[in-house]
C-alpha positions in Angstrom: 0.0 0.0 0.0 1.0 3.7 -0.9 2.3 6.2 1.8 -1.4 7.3 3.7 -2.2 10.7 2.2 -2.7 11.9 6.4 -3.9 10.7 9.3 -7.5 10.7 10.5 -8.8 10.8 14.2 -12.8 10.0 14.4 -14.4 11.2 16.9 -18.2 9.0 18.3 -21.3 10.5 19.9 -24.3 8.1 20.2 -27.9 9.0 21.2 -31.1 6.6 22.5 -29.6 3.4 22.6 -31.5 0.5 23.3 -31.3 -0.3 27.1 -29.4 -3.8 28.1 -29.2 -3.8 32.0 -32.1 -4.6 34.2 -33.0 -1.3 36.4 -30.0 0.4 34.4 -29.1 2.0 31.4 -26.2 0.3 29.3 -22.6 0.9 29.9 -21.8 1.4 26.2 -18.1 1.4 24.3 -17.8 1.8 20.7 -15.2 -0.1 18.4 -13.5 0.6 15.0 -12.7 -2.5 12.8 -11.6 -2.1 9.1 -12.0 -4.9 6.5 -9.0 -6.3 6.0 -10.0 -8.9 3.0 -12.5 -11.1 2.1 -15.0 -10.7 5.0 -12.3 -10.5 7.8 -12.8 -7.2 10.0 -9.9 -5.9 11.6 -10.1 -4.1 15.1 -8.2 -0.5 15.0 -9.4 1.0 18.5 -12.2 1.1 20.6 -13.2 4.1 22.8 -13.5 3.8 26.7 -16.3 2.3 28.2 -18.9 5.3 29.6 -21.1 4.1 32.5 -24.7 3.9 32.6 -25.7 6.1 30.1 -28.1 5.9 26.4 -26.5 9.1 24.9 -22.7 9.0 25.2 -20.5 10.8 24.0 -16.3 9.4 24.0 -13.9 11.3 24.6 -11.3 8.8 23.3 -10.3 9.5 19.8 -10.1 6.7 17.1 -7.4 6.8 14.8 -6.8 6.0 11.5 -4.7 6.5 8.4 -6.3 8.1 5.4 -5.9 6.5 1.5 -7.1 8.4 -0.8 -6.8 6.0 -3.6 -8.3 3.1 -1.4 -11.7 2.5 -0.6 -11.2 1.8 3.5 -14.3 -0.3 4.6 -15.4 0.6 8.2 -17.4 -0.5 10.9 -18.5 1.0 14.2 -19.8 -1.4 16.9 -21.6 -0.2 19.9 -21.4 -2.0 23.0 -22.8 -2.6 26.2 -19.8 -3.8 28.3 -20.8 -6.0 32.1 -17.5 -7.3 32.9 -13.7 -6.4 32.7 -13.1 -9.3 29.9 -11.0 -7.6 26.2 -13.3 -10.2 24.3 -16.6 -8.9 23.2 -18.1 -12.1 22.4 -20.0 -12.5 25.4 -21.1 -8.6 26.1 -24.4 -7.1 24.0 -23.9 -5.5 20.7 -26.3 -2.5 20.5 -25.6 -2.0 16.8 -23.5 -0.5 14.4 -22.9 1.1 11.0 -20.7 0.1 7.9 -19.4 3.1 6.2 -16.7 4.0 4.3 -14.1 6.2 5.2 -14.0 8.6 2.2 -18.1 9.2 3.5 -16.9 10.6 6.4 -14.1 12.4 5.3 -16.3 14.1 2.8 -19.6 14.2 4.9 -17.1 15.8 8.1 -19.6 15.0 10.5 -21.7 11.8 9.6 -25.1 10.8 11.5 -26.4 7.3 11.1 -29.2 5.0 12.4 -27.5 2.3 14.4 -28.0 -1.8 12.7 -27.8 -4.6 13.9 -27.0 -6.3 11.1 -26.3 -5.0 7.4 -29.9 -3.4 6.1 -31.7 -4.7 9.9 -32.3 -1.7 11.9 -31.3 -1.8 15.8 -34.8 -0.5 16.9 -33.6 3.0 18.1 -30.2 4.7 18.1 -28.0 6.5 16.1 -24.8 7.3 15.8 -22.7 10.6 15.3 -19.5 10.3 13.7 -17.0 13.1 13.5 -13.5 13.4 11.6 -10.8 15.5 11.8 -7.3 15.5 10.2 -4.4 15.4 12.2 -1.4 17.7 11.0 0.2 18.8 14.5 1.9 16.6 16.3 2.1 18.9 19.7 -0.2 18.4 22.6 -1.3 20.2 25.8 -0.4 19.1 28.8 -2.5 20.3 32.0 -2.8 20.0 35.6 -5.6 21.1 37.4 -7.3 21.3 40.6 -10.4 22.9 42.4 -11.3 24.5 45.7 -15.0 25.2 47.6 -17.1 23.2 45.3 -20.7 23.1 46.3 -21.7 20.0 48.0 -24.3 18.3 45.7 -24.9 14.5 47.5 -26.9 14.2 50.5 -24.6 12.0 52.1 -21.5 13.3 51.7 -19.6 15.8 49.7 -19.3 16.1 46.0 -17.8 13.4 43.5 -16.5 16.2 41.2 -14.8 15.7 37.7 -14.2 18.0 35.1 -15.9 17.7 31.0 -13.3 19.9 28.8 -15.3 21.1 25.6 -14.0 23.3 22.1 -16.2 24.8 19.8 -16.3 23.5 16.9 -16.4 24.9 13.1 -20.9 24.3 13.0 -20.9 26.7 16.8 -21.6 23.0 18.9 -19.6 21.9 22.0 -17.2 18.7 21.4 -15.6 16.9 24.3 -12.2 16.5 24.2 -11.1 15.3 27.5 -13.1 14.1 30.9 -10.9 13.7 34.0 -11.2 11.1 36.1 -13.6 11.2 39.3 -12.4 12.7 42.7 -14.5 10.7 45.3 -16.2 12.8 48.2 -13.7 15.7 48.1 -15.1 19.7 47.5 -11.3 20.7 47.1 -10.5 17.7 44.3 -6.8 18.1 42.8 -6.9 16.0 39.5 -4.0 13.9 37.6 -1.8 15.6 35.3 -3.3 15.0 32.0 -2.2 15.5 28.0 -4.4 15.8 24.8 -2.7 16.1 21.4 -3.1 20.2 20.2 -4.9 19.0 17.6 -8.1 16.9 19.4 -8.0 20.1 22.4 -8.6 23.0 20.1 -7.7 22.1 16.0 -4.0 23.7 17.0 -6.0 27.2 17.7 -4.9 28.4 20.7 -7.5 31.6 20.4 -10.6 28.8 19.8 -13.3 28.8 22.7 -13.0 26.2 25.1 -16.0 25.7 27.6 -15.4 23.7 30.8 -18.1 21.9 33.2 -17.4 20.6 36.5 -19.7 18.0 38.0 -21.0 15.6 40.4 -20.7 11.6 39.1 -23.7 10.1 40.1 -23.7 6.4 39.3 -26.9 6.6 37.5 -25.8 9.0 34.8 -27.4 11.7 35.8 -24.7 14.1 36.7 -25.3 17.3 38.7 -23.6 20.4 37.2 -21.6 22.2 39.8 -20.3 24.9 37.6 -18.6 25.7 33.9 -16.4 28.9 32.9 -14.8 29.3 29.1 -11.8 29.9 28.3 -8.6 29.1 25.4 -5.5 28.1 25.5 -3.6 31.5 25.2 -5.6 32.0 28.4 -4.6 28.7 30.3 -0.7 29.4 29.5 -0.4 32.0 31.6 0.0 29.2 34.5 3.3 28.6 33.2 4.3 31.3 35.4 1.6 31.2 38.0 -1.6 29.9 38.9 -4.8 30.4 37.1 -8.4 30.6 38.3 -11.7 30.6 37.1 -14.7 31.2 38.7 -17.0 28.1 38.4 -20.5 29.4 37.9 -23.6 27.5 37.7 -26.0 29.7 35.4 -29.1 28.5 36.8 -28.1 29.4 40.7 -26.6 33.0 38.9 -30.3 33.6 36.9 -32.0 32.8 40.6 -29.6 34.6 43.2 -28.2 38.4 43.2 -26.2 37.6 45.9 -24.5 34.4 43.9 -21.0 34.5 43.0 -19.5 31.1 42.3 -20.4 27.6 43.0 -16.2 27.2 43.5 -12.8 28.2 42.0 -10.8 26.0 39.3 -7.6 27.0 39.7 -5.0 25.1 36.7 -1.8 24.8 38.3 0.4 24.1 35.0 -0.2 24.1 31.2 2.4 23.3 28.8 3.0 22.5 25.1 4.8 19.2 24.4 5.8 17.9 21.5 4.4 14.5 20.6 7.0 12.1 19.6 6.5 9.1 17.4 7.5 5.4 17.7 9.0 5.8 14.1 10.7 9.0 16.0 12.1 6.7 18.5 12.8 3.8 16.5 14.6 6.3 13.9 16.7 7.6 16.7 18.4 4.6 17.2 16.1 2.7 19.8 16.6 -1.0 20.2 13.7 -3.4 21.2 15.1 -6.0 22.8 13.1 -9.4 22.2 12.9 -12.2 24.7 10.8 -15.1 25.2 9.6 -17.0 27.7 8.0 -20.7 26.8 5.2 -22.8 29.0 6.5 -26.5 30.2 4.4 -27.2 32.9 2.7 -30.7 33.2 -1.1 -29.0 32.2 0.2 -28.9 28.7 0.4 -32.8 28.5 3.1 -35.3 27.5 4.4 -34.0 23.9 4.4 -37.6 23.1 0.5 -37.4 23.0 -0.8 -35.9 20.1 -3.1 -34.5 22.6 -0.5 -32.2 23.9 -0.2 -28.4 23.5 3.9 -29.6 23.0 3.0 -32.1 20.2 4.8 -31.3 17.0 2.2 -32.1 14.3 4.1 -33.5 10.8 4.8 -30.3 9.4 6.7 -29.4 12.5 4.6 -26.9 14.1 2.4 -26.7 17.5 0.5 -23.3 18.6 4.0 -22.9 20.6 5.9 -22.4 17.7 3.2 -20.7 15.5 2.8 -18.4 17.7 6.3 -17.8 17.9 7.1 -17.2 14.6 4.4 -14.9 14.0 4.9 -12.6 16.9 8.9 -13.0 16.5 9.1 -12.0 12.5 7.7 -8.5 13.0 9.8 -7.8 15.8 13.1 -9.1 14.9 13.4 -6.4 12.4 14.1 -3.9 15.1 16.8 -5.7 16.7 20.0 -5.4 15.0 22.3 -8.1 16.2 19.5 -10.3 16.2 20.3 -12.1 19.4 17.2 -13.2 21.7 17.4 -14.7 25.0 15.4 -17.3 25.3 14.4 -19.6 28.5 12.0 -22.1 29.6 9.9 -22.2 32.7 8.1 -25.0 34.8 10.1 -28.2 33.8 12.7 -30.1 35.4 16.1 -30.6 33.7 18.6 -33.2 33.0 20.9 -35.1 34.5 19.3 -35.2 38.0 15.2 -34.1 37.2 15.2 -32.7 41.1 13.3 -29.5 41.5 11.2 -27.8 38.8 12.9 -24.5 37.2 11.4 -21.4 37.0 13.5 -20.1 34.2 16.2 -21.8 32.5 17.7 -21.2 29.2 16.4 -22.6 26.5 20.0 -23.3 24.9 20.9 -25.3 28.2 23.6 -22.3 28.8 22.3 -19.9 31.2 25.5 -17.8 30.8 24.9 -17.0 27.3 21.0 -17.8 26.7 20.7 -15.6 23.2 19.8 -17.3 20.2 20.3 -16.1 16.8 17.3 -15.0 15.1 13.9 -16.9 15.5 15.1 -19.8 13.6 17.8 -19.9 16.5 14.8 -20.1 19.3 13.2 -22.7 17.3 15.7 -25.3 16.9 16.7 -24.6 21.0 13.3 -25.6 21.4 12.5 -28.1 19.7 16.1 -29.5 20.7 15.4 -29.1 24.5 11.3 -30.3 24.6 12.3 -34.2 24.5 15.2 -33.5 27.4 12.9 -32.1 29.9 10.3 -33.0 32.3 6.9 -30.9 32.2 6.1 -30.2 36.0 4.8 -27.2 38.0 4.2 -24.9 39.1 3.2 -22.0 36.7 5.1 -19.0 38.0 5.7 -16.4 35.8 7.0 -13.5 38.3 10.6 -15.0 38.1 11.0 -14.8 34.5 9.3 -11.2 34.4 11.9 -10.4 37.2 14.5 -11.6 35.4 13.7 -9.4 32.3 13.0 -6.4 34.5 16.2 -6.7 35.9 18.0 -6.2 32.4 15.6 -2.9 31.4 16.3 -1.9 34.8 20.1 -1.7 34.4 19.4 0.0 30.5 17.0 2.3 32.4 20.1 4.1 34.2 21.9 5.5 30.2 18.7 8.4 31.1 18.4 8.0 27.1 15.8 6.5 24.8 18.1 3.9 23.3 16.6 0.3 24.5 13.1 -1.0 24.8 12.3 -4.6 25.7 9.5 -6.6 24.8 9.0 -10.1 26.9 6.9 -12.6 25.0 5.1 -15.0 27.7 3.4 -18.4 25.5 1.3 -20.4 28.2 -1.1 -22.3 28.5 -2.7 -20.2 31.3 -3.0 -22.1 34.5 -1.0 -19.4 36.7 0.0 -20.1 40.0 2.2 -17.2 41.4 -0.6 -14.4 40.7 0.1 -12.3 43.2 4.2 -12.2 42.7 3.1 -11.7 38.9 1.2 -8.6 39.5 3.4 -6.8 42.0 6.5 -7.8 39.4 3.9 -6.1 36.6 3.5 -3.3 39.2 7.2 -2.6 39.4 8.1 -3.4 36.0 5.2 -0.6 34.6 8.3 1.8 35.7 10.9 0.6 33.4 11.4 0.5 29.2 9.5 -3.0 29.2 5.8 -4.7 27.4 4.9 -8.0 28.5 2.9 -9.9 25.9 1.3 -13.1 26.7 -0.1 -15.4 24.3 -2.6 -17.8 25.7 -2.2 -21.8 23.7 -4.8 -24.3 23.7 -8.7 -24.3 25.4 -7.7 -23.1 29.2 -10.0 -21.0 31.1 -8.0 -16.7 30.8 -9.9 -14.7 33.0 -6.3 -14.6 35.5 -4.8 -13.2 32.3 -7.2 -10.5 31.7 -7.0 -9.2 34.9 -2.9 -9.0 33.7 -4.1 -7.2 30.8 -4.9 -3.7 32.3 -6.0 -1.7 29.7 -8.1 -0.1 31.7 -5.4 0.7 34.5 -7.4 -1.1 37.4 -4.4 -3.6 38.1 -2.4 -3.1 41.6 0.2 -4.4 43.4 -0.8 -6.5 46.6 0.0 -3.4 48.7 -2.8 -1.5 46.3 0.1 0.3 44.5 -1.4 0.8 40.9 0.3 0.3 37.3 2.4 3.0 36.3 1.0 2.5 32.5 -0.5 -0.4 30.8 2.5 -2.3 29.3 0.5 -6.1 29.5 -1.2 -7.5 26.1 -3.0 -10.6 26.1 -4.2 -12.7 23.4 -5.8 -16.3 23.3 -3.6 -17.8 20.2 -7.3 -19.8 19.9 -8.8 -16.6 18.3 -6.6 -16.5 15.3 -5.7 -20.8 14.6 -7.6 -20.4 11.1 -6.1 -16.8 10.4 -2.9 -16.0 8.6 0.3 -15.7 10.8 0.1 -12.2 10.2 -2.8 -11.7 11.8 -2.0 -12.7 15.6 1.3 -10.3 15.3 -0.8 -7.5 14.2 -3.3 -7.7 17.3 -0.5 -8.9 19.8 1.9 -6.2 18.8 -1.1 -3.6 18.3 -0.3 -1.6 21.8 3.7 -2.0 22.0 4.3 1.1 20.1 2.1 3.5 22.1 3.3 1.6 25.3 7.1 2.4 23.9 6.5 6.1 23.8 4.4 6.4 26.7 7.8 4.6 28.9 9.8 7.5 27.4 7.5 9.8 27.6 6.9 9.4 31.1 10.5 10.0 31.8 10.8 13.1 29.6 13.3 11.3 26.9 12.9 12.4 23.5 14.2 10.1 20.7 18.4 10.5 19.7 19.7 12.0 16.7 19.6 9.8 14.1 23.5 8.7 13.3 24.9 9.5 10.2 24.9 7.0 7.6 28.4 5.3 7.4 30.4 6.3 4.2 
């Protein structure tokens, strides 16, 4: 495919959707898939999930690259989402829409009754769909925090978060950001937060901005407390000192004389950042460092049995190895020396077959356990598999450890010049989950993304609660994830599909977890070196 002509972020408003949960409204979250050939969708994004609610409106952006030349095939599913599970197979779809993206390009802002299948209408609902092209790559970068809020709950204070709104080009409000909610607090101080220039205020730094505080009620039905407007030339000034803005409720300011704020929003820092690629990084000079980690515990069966996981069928393949080789050919690319350390977990090992091994190198040499290439990793396996013992238990912490301990040491350069991707294949049974989260815990901290790839029928749910993608997983102490740097994928999803497409959907969230790791430490990407003469 051609060089995209630009990139596209879409932005998704929904209104009267059908209603799911009993004595509820639904929870609803949209997703962008693109046809990817054939009749194979392809997932792109999905929004968050908003709760409670039958008119949402996202404030996570969907991107996408524009072809001019190429009629791109979309489709946005809504969602009603009752559990924390990635896989949408078992929540309710409320409908959807198949359009193309050259319609919405061209249409700008694109309304459409919601389906439930092609040409079956949904019953009710529509959906709103926005695009805008994105040609700045700076963002804004805010923290913000609020004093003498009224007290809107009966029992108890306020729940106050804030609803960040630009106007845009047809004179309506568009959300671009909603803060997290401050529980029981009327003097809330909220996390730092950053939204590309471009979704904040179309890079216009003079555009109106509006901004509404309220009270979360877990019904939907929030309570305004109070909105001011304002831009972004005015929010700068707190790069020297503190801004306030009255917060003003204009129904208690139509009813009172004596009324003069319902509270003060006071934004302690704003700053332009510029947004830095993966390509950025990657062009600079970053390494990713690839290791795996490979599943020999007794639940996978003896590999003498056709019925095991570890049973090379006669082409010389198991879901082991594909999933190896798919996940390991996109990612070599970016490692030049094209050494991998490799190692084994849950087996016992030759001579003696004493205690089971927690981590071992796959090449039998635990002072040099790199292979070369993925060819290298292959044969060490398939070499090693009729040497050891499968045992127990499953514990993953001491390989992720292990890894952690190497990103650690690359963490001290202060430079962004290594990344390290761990690649986990299990068949799921986990026994150390505890360790394993506090060791995800610490290891959110350093240059590292843990990818697990879940082989044969086993029961995932301990793995999704691994994959925090909605930054709810905590240490054992209740210490939460710095960032999300888990993917998991049950290797059953894609068995029929090309190789191809388990590496796309694996590897889907290492580059944005790349660049938030250096982001988060303030490194921007090296000079690229000059090419040798």
């Amino acid at each position: 495919m051609t060089d995209c002509v630009s990139k596209v972020e879409l932005t998704v408003s929904c209104s009267n959707l059908l209603d799911k949960d009993v004595g509820s409204k639904s929870d609803p979250l949209c997703v962008l898939l693109q046809k990817s050939g054939g009749d194979k969708w392809a997932e792109l994004g999905r929004t968050e999930r908003l709760n409670n609610t039958s008119s949402p409106s996202f404030s996570q952006r969907l991107k996408i690259d524009y072809y001019f030349e190429t009629v791109q095939n979309l489709k946005l599913g809504v969602y009603d989402i009752d559990n924390s599970s990635v896989d949408l197979g078992d929540d309710d779809y409320l409908g959807g829409v198949e359009v193309t993206l050259g319609q919405i390009v061209s249409s700008k802002t694109l309304t459409r009754p919601l389906q439930l299948k092609k040409g079956k209408p949904a019953g009710k609902g529509t959906i709103t769909i926005t695009a805008e092209e994105i040609k700045d790559n700076r963002a804004i970068q805010l923290e913000m925090e609020a004093k003498k809020l009224d007290k809107k709950d009966t029992f108890g204070k306020s729940d106050p978060f804030l609803e960040i709104f630009k106007k845009a080009d047809d004179g309506k409000w568009q959300l671009v950001h909603r803060t997290e909610v401050v529980k029981n607090n009327l003097n809330p101080t909220w996390r730092k937060f950053t939204v590309p220039l471009q979704t904040f205020c179309s890079s216009d730094l003079e555009r109106p901005l509006k901004v509404d505080c309220s009270d979360y009620d877990s019904d939907g039905s929030h309570d305004l407390i109070g909105s001011f407007t304002t831009k972004v030339s005015e929010l700068q000034k707190a790069s020297g000192s503190h801004v306030e803005f009255e917060c003003v409720h204009p129904e208690k300011q139509k009813k009172k004389k004596s009324y003069k704020n319902s509270g003060v929003v006071t934004v302690k820092s704003c700053k332009l950042l510029t947004q830095y690629t993966f390509l950025d990084y990657v062009m600079g000079g970053c390494q990713i460092n690839f290791t795996v980690g490979i599943d020999f515990t007794g639940s996978n069966g003896d590999p003498r049995s056709a019925n095991s996981l570890h049973y090379m069928s006669p082409d010389g393949l198991n879901q082991y190895l594909s999933a190896l080789w798919s996940v390991g050919q996109v990612v070599q690319d970016y490692d030049t020396d094209k050494l991998f350390p490799a190692f084994g977990f849950g087996a016992k090992l030759p001579p003696d077959y004493q205690a089971a091994h927690h981590e071992f190198a796959l090449n039998f040499n635990p002072t040099s356990p790199y292979c070369q290439g993925i060819q290298g990793i292959v044969e060490a396996y398939r070499m090693v598999l009729p040497q050891v013992r499968l045992s127990g238990p499953t514990n993953f912490s001491p390989l992720i450890n292990h890894v952690a301990a190497i990103a650690s040491a690359a963490a001290q350069t202060n430079s962004a010049s290594q990344y390290f991707v761990l690649l986990i294949l299990t068949d799921g049974e986990i026994t150390d989950f505890d360790q394993t989260r506090d060791a995800i815990v610490r290891a959110s901290r350093l240059p590292l993304s843990i990818i697990i790839v879940g082989v044969g029928p086993a029961d995932f749910k301990a793995m999704e609660l691994l994959d925090g993608d909605d930054g709810v997983l905590r240490s054992t102490v209740g210490e939460a994830v710095a960032r999300d740097i888990v993917q998991f994928v049950p290797f059953r999803k894609f068995k029929d599909a090309p190789m191809a497409t388990l590496a796309k959907s694996v590897l889907a969230e290492v580059p944005n977890q790349l660049v938030s790791y250096f982001k988060m430490r303030g490194f921007e990407p090296q000079k690229p070196k000059a090419a040798a003469t």
